[in-house]
N, C-alpha and C positions, 0 to 999 in steps of 0.2 A: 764584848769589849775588844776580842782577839781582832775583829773584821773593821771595828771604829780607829785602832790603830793604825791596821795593813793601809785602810782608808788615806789616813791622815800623813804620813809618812807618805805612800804612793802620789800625792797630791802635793808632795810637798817637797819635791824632787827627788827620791828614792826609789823607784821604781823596783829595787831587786832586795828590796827590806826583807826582813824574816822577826817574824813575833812569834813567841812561844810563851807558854804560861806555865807555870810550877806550883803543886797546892800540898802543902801541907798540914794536919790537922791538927791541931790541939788537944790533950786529955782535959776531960772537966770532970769535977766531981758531979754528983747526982743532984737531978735539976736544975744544972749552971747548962747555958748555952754551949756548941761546941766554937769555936773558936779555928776558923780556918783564913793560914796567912797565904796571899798571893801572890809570886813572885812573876814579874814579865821581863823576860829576858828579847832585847830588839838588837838585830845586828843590820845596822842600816845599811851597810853596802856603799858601794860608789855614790857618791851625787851625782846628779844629770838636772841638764839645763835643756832648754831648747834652742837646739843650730839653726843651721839655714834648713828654706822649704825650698823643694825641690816643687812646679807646678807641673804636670803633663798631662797632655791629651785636650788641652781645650783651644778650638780653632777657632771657632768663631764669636767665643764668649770673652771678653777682656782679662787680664790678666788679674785686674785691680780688682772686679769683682769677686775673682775665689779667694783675696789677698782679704778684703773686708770682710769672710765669710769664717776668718782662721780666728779662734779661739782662744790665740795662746798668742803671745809675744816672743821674737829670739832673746837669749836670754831669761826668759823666765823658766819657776822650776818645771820639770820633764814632768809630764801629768797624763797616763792612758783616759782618764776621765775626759782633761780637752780634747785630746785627738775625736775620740767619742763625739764629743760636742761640736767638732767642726765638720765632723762626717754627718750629721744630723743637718748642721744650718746649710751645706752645698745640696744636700737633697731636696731639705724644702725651697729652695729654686724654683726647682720644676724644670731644671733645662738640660739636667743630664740622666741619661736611662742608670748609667754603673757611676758608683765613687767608692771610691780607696783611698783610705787613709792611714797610712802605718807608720809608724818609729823606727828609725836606723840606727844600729847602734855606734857606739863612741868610737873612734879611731885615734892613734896615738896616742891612747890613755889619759884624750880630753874630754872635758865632762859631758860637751855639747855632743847632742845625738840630733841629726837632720832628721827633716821626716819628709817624705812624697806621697807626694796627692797624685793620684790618680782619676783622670772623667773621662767619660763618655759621651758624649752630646748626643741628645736625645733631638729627633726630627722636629723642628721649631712650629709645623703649624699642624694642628687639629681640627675636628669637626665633633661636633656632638651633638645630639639630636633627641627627641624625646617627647614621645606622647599620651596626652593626660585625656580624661572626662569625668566630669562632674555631673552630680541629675540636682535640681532644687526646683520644687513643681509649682513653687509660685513664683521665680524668676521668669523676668518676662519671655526668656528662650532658655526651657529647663533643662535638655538637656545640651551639654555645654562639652564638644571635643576640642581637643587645645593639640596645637604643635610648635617645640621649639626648636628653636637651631643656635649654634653659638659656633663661632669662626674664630679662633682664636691663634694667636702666633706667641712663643713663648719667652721670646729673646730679643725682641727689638734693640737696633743700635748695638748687640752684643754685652747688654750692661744688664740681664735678664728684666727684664720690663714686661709686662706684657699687652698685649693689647687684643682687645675682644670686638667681636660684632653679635650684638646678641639680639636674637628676634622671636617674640612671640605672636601667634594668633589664633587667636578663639571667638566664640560667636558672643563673649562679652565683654573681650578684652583685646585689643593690640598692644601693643611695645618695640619701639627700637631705641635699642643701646648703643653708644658707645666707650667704650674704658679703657684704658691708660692704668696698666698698676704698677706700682716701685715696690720692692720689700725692702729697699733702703736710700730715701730721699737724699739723692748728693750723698750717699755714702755715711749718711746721719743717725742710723740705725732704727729710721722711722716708717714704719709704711706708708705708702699712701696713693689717692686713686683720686683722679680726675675723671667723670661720667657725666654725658651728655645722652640726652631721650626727648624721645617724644610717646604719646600713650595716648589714647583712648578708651574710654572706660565705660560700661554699661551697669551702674547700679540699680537697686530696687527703686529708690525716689528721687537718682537721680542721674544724667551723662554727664561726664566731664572730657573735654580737653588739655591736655596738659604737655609741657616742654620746656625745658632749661637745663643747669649743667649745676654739677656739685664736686665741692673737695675735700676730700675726707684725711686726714692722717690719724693714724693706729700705733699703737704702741703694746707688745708683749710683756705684761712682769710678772715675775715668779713660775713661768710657764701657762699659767690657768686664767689667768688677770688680763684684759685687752681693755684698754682706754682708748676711745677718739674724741676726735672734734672732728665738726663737717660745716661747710658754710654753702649754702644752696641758694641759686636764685632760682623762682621755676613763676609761667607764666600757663595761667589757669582757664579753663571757658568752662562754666559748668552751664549745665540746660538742665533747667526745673523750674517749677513754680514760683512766681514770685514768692509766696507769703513763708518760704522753708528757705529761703535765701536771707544772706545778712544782707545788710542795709549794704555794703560796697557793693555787692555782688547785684543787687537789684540797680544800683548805679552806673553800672559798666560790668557787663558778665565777662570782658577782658580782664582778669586781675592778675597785677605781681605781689607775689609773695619771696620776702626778702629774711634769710635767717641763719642763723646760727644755732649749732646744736652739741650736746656732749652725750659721751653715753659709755658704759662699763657692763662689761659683762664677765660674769665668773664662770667656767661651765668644767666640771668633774663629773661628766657622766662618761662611763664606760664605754662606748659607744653614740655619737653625736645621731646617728639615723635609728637604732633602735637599742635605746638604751635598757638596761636590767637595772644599773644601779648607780647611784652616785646625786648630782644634783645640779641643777644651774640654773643660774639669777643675773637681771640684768636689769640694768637705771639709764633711763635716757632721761635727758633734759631738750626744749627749744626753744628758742625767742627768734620773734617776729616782729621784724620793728622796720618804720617807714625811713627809706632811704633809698636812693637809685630810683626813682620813680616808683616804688613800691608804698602802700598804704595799708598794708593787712596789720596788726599789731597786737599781740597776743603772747601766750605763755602757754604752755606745754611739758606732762610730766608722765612717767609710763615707767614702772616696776614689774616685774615677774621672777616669780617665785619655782620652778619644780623638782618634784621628790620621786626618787626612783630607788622600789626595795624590793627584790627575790618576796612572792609570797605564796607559798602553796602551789608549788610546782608552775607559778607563772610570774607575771611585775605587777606590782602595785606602784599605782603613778597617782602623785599627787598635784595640782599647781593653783597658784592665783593670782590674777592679773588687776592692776587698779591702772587708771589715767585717767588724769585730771586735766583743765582745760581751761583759762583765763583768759577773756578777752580784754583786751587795754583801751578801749573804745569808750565814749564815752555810748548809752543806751537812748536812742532815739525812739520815744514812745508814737510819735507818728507812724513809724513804721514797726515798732516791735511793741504792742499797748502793751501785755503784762513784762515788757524787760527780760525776756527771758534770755540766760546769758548765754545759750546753743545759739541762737539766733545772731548774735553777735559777732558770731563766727564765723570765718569762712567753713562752708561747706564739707571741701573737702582734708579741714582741717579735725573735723568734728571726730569722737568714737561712735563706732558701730555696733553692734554685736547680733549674732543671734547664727546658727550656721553651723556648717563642719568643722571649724576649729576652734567655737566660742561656748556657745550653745544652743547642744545641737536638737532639743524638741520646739526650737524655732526656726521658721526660713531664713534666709539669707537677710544681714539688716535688718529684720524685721523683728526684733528685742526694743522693747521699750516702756514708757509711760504714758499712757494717754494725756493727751491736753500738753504735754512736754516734750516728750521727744518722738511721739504717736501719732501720726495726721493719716486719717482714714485707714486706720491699721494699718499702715505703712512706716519703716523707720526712717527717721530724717537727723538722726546723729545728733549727741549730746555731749557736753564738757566734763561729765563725769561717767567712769565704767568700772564696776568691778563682776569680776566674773573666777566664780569654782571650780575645779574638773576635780574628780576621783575616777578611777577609772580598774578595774580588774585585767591584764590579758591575757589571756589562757592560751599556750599552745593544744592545738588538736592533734593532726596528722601533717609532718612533712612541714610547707609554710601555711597550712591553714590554723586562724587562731579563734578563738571567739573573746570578744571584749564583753563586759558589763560597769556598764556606766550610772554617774549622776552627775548633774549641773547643774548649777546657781549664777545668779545674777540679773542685774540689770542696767539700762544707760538709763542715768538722769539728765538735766536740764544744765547744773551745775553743783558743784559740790554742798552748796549748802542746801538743794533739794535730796541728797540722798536720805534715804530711810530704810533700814536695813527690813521694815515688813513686806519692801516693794518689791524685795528679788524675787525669782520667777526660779521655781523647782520641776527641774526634771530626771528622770531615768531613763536608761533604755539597754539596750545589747546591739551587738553586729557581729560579723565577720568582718575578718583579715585574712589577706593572703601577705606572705610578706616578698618583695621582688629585691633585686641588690639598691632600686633607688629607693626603697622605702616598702610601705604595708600600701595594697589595698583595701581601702574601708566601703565597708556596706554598713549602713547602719539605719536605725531606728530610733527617736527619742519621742518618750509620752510625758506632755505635764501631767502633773504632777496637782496642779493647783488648777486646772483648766477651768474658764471663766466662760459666760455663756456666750454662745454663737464662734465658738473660737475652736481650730479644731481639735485633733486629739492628741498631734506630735509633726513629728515633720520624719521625711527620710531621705537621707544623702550620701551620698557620692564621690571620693573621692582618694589623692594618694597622699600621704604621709601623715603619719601620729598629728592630732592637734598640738599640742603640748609636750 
């Protein structure tokens, strides 16, 4: 109660308060309660208001920016909490290496106390770089070394913006990026990023081509809470078989897809790259609707759930993922005879699973339903997924850790094919190393329910936690 006060008074222009508390107790006769009264004595001291800010040291950043980044208004009450709070929002910038924020006190015995910022401008462009490998022994090229690069500048225009060039390439993927990002749109207090790409993609059943540009704005609440919206146009080539293609894509394997999307994520884990405890969940929505020369027309939904708890000298992680998948097309049995609503789909609309961060006693994509989302034991993506992890991680020695795992799931056709007898159980173990970008995983997964001519598990390759 003493620290809820100093609190609320300190926050509420008083900054030099003094709370003390006084108890004295009561006599009771035998088995009467004792009775103790509490007296709080506050000597709240001068008011303070907030004066003028003083800005120093930023030369090439605007002035307006560290002015939208102040937490407090002049004139309002004198608060160490804002200051706190404004020296937090100039850091997460990103544009200065030092910030200083302090409170000066009153002069001629007026309330208002000035405060000066202090920056340092941090060198605006960077390089970052980074190399991966994967092994998956039925991917048409199993083992898969990856390199990125990101070029980044931190301050465009001086208003901190930043802008990226970002490149991958691996023997089953390429990507070039470009991005544009505000942490506050016109000073609106909204994120948001403009990103343009191109990609090429080598999956199990199927390549695709891909390019266009997306715009996403974000919004922070409560700290732990991030809302967007994104509007994305992107122009598709996939190459596969006709009869795993929807009916557009067997039409012109040029297609645009045209859409809008929402999405929310909560995340309270202790640690975002290897977290011990806490938990985070996230809801996206998307619609696909024909406009701009686009024809793809669809619905789109994706939940995840995961748990992270200290267990016996290591984490226990828990998580589970569901998406769902509607085509708005009407079903052309010429080309699709049983209707099946994956088919409906574009391609590279559809869910996947099966891999190092789905499940993992399958190869890559290759999670499914025979006769639905299965063609020659191959996966070709379904409108419905849900998928299990549990997982043990044990530190060893130093970064080595050992995991023990189980996973469930599988992709159906559409959600009114799901059946909870169809998911597919597996277990397994690996090693971990853990490096500052993450763990490497070695790992192993055996079904569980293994059916005949099918093999015993898969084993992969890769870096960071599934889930």
């Amino acid at each position: 109660d003493l620290a809820t006060l100093r609190s609320a008074l300190g926050d509420g222009g008083f900054p030099d308060a003094r709370v003390e508390a006084r108890t004295d107790r009561s006599s009771a006769g035998p088995g009467a309660p004792v009775v103790v009264e509490v007296v709080y004595a506050v000597a709240e001291g001068p008011r303070a208001v907030f004066g003028k800010t003083i800005l120093r040291g930023a030369r090439a950043t605007r002035l307006s920016v560290l002015e939208r980044e102040l937490a407090y208004g002049e004139g309002t009450p004198f608060s160490m909490a804002r200051l706190v709070r404004t020296q937090q929002n100039l850091d997460r910038l990103g544009v200065f290496s030092r910030v200083d924020v302090s409170g000066l006190g009153g002069s001629d015995g007026t309330e208002a106390r000035a405060v000066l910022v202090t920056v340092e401008e941090a060198k605006p462009w960077s390089l970052l770089y980074g190399l991966g490998l994967e092994y998956d022994k039925r991917a048409q090229k199993a083992l898969n070394p990856r390199l990125s690069l990101a070029l980044t500048h931190a301050n465009l225009f001086g208003r901190a913006i930043a802008g990226v060039v970002e490149a991958r390439s691996s023997r089953r993927d390429t990507r070039l990026l470009l991005r544009l990002t505000d942490r506050s749109i016109f000073d609106s207090g909204l994120a948001g990023s403009v990103t343009a790409y191109l990609a090429d993609e080598v999956r199990q059943s199927y390549t695709v081509r891909r390019g266009g540009a997306f715009f996403e704005s974000s919004r922070l609440f409560a700290g732990t809470v991030k809302g967007a919206l994104r509007y994305q146009y992107e122009l598709v080539e996939p190459e596969a078989p006709p009869e795993i293609l929807s009916e557009i894509e067997r039409q012109d394997q040029r297609i645009l897809i045209n859409s809008i999307g929402a999405s929310a994520v909560v995340d309270r884990r202790d640690d975002p790259i290897v977290p011990g405890k806490g938990w985070f969940a996230a809801l996206e929505g998307k619609w696909a609707f024909p406009a701009a020369a686009a024809d793809a027309h669809f619905l789109k939904g994706f939940a995840q759930l995961s748990l992270y708890r200290p267990f016996r000298g290591g984490t226990l992680a828990a998580g589970v993922r569901a998406g769902l998948a509607k085509s708005l097309v009407d079903c052309a049995p010429e080309a699709n005879p049983l209707c099946l609503p994956n088919l409906d789909t574009p391609i590279v609309e559809r869910a996947f699973a099966g891999g190092r961060t789905t499940h993992r006693s399958f190869p890559l994509d290759d999670l499914g339903v025979a006769g639905q989302t299965l063609k020659d034991g191959r996966g070709i993506g379904g409108n419905a997924l849900l998928i299990a992890n549990l997982e043990w991680r044990v530190p060893l020695a130093g970064g080595l850790g050992l995991v023990l795992f189980a996973d469930w799931g599988n992709v159906w056709s559409g959600p009114s094919y799901v059946k909870a007898g169809e998911g597919r159980w597996g277990a397994g173990l690996g090693l971990h190393y853990l490096t500052p970008v993450g763990p490497f995983r070695l790992e192993y997964g055996f079904r569980l329910d293994r059916k005949p001519n099918e093999d015993a598990g898969a084993l992969s390759f890769s870096i960071g936690y599934p889930f």
